[in-house]
MOPAC internal coordinates of N, CA, C and O (Angstrom, degrees):
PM7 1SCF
backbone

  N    0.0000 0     0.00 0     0.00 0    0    0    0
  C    1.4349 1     0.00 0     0.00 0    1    0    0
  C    1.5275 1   107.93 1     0.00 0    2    1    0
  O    1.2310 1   114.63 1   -35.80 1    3    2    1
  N    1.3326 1   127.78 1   144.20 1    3    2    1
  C    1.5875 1   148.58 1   175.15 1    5    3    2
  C    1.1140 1   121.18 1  -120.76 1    6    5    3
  O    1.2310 1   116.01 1   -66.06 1    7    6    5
  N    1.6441 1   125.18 1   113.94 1    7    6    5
  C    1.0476 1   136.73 1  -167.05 1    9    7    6
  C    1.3476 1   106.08 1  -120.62 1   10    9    7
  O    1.2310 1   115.50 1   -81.55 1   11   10    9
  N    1.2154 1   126.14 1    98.45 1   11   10    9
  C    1.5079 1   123.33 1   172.54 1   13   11   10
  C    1.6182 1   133.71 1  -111.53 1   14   13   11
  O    1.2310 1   115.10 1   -22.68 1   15   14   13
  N    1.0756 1   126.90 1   157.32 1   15   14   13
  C    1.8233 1   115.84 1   172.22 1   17   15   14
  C    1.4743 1   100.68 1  -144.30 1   18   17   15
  O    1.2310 1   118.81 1     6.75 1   19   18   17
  N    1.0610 1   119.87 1  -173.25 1   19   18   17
  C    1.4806 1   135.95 1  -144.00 1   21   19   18
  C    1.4701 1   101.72 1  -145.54 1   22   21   19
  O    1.2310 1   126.43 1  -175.15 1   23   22   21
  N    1.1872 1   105.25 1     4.85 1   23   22   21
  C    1.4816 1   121.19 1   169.04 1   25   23   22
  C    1.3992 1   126.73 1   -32.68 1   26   25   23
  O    1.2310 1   121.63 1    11.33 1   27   26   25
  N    1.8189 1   114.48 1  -168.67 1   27   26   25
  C    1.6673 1   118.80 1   153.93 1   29   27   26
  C    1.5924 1   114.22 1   -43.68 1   30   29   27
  O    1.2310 1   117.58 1   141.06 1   31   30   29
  N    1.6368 1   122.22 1   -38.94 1   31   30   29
  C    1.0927 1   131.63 1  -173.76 1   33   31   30
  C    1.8111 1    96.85 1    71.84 1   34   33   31
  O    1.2310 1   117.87 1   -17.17 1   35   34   33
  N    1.4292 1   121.66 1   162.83 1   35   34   33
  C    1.4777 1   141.85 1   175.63 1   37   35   34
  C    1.4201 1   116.53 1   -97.81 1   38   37   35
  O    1.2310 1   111.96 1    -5.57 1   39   38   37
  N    1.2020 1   132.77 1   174.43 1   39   38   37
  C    1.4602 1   137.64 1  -154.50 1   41   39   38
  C    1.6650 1    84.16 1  -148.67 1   42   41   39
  O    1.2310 1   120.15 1  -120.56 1   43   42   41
  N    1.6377 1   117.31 1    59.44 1   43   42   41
  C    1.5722 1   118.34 1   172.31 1   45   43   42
  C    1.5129 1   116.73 1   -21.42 1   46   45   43
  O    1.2310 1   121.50 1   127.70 1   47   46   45
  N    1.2653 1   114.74 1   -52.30 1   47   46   45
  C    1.3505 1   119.92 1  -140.01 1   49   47   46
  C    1.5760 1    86.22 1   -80.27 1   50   49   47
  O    1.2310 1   116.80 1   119.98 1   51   50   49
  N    1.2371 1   123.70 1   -60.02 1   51   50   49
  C    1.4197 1   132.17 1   142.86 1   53   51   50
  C    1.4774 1   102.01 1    20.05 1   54   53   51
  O    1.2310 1   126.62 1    73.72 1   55   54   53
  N    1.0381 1   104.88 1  -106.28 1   55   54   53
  C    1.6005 1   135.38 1  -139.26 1   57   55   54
  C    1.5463 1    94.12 1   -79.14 1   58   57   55
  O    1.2310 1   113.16 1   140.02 1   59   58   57
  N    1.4801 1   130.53 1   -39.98 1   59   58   57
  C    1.4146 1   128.57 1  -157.46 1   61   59   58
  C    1.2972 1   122.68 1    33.85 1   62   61   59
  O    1.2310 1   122.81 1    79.68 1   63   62   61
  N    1.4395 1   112.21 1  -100.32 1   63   62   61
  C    1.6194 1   116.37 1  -169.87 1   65   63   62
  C    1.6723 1   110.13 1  -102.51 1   66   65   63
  O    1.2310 1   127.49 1  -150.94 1   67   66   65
  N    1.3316 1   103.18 1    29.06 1   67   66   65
  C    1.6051 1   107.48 1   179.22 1   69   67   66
  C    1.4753 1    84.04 1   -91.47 1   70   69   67
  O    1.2310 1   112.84 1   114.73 1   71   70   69
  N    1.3614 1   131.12 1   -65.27 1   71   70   69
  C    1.8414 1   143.60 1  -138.77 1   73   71   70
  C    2.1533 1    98.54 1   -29.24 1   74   73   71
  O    1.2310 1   131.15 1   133.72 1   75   74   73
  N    1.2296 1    96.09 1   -46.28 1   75   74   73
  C    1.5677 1   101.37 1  -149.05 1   77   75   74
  C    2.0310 1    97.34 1   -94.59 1   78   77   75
  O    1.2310 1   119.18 1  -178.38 1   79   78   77
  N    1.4402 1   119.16 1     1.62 1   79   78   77
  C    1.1430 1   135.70 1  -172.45 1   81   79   78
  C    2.0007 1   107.84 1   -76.31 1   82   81   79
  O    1.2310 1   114.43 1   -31.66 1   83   82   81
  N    0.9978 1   128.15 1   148.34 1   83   82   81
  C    1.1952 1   149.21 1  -154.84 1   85   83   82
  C    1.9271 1   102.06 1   -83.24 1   86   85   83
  O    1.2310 1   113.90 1   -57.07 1   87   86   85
  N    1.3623 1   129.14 1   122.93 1   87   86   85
  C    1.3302 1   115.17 1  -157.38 1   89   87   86
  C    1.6769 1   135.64 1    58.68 1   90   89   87
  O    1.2310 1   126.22 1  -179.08 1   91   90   89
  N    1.5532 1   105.65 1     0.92 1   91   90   89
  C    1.6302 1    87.36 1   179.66 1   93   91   90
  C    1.1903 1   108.32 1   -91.37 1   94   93   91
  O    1.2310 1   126.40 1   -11.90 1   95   94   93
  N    1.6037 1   105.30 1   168.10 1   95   94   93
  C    1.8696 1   115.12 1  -170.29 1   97   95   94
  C    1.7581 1    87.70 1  -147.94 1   98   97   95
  O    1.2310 1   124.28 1   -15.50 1   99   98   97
  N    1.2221 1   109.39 1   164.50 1   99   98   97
  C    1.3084 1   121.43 1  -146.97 1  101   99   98
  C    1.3415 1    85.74 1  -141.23 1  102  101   99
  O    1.2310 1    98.86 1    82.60 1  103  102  101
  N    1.0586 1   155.59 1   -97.40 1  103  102  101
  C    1.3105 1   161.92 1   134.48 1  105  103  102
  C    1.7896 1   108.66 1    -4.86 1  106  105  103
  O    1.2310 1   125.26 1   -24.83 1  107  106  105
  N    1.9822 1   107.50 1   155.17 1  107  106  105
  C    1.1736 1   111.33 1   174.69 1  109  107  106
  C    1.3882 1   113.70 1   -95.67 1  110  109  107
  O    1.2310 1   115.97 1  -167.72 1  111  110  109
  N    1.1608 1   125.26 1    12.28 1  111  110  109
  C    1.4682 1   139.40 1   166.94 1  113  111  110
  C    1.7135 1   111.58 1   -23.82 1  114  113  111
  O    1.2310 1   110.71 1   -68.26 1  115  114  113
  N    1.0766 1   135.07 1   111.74 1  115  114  113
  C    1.7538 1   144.25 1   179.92 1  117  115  114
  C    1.5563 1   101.33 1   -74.76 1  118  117  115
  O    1.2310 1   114.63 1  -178.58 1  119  118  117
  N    1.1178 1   127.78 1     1.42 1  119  118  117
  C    1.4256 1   115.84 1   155.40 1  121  119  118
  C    1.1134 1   112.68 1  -136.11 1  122  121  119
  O    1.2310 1   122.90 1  -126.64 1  123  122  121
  N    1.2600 1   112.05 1    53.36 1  123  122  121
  C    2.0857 1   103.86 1   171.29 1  125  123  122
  C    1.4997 1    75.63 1  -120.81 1  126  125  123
  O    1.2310 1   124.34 1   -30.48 1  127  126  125
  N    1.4664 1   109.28 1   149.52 1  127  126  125
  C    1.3342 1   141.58 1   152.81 1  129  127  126
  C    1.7160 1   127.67 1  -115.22 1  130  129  127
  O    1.2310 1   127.96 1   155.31 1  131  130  129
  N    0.9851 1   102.29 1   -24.69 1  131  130  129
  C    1.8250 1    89.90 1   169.04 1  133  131  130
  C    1.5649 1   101.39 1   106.13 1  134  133  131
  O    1.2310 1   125.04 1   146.87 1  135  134  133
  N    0.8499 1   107.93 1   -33.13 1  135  134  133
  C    1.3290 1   110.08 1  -177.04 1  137  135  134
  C    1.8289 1   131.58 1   -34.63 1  138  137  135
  O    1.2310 1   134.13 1   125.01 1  139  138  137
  N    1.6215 1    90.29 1   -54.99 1  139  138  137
  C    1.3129 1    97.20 1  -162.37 1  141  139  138
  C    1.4643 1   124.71 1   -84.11 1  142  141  139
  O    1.2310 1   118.24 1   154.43 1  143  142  141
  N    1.3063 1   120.96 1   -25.57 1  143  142  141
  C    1.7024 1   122.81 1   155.59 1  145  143  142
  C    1.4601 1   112.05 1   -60.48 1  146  145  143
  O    1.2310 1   114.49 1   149.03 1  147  146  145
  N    1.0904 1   128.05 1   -30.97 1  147  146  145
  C    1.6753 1   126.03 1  -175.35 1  149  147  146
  C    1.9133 1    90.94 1   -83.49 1  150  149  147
  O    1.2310 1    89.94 1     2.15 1  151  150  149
  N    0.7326 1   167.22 1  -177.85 1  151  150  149
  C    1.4794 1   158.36 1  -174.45 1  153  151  150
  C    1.5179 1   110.93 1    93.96 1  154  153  151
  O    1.2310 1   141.35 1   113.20 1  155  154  153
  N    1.4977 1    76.17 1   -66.80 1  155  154  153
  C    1.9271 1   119.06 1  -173.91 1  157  155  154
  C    1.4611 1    90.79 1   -44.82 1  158  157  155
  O    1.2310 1   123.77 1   113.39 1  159  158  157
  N    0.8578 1   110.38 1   -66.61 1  159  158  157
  C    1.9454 1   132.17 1  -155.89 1  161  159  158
  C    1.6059 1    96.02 1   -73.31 1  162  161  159
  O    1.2310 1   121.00 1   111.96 1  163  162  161
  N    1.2886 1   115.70 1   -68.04 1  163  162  161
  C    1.2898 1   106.44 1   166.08 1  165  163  162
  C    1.5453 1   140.70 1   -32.88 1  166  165  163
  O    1.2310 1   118.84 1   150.27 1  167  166  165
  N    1.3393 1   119.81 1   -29.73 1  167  166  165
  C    0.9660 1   137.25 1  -172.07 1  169  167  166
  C    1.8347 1   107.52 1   -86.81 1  170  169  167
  O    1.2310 1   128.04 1   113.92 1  171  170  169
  N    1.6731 1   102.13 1   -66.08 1  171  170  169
  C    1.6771 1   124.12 1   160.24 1  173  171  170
  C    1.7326 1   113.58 1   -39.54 1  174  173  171
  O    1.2310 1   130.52 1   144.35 1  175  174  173
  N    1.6455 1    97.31 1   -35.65 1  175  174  173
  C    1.9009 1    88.80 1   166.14 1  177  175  174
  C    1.5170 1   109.85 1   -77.90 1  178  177  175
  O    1.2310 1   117.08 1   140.05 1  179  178  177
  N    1.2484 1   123.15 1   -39.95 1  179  178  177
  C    1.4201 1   112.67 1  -157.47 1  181  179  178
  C    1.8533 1   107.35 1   -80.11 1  182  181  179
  O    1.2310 1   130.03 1   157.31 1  183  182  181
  N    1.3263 1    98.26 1   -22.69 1  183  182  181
  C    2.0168 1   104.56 1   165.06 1  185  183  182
  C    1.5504 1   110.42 1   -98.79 1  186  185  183
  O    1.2310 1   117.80 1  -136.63 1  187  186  185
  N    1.6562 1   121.80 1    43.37 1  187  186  185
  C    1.2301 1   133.64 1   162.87 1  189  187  186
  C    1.3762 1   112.01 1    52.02 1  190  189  187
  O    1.2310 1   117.23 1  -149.15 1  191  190  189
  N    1.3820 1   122.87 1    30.85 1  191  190  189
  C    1.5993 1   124.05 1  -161.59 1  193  191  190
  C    1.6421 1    93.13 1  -111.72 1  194  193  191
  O    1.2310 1   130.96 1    22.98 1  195  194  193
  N    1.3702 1    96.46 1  -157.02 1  195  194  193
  C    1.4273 1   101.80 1   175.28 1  197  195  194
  C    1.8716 1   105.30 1   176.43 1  198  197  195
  O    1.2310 1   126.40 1   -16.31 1  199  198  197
  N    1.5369 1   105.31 1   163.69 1  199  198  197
  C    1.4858 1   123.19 1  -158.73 1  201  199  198
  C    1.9781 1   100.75 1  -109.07 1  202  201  199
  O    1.2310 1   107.50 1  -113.90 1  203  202  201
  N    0.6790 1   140.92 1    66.10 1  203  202  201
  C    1.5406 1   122.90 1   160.38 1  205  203  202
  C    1.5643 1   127.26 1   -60.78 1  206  205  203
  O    1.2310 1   111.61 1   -52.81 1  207  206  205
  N    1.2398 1   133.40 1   127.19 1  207  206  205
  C    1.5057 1   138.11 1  -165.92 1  209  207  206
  C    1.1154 1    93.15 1  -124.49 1  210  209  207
  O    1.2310 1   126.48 1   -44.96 1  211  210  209
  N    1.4334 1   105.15 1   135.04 1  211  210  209
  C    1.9478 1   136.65 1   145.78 1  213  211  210
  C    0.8834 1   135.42 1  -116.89 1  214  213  211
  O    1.2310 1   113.88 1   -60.58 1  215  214  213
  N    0.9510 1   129.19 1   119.42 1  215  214  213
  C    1.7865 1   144.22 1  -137.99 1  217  215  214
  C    1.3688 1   136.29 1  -162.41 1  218  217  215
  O    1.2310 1   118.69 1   -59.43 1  219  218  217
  N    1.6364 1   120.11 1   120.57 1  219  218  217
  C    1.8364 1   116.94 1   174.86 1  221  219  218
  C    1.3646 1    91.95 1  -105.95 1  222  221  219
  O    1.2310 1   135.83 1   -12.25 1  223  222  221
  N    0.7629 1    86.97 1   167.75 1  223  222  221
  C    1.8419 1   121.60 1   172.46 1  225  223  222
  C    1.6743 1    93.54 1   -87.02 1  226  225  223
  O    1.2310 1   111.04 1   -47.57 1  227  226  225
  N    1.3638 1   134.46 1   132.43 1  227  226  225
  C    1.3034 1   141.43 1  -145.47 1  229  227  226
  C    1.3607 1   132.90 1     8.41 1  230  229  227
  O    1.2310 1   125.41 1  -140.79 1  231  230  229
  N    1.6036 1   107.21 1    39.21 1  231  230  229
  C    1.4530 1   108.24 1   177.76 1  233  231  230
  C    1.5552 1   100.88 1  -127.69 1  234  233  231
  O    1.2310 1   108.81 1  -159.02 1  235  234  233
  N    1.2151 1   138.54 1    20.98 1  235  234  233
  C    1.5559 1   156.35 1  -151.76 1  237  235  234
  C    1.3989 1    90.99 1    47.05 1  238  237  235
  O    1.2310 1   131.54 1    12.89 1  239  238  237
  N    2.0783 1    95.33 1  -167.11 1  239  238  237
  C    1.6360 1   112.33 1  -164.58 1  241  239  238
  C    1.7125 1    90.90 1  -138.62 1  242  241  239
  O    1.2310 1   124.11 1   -36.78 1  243  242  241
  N    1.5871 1   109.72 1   143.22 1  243  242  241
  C    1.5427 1    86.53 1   176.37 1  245  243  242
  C    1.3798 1    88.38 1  -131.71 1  246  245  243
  O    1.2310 1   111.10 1   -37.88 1  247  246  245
  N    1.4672 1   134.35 1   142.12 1  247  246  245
  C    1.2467 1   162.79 1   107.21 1  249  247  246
  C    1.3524 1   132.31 1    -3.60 1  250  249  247
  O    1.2310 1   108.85 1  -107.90 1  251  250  249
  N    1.8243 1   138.47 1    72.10 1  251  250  249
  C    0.8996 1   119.28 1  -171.24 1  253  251  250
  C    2.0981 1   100.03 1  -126.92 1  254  253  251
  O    1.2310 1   140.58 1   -56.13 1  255  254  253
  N    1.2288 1    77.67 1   123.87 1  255  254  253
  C    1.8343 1   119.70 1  -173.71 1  257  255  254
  C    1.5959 1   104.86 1   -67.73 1  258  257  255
  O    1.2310 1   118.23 1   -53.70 1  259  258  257
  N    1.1661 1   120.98 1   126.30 1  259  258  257
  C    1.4827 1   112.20 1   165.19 1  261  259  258
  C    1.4783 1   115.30 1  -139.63 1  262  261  259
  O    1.2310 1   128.25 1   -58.82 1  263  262  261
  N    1.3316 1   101.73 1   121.18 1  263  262  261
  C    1.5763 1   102.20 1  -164.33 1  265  263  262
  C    1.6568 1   102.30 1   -89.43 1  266  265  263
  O    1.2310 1   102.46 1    -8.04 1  267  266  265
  N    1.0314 1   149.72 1   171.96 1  267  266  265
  C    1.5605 1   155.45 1  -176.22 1  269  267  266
  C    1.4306 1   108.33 1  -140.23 1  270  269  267
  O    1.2310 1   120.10 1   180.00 1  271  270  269

């Protein structure tokens, strides 16, 4: 599955092994909490799957999920 937006987009190289971490926010946005990609991942680890991200910094970020 592929989940993409057209968003702020992420600064990958940036962030590395923060993206999939518990509370992080990337943006100064007053309603992001962090929450909901770490969940994501949590969940995709425990059904042996996994999350790969591709991403600019103002070109959005897209999300593609692979379940096994």
């Amino acid at each position: 599955m592929i989940v993409e937006d057209n968003g702020l987009g992420m600064d990958l190289k940036k962030i590395k092994d923060d993206l999939l971490g518990l509370n992080q926010t990337f943006h100064d946005n007053n309603d992001s909490k962090g929450g909901s990609l770490y969940l994501v991942h949590r969940q995709m680890t425990n059904f042996d799957g996994k999350i790969d991200v591709e991403g600019q910094p103002d070109k959005g970020t897209q999300f593609i999920i692979n379940f096994r």
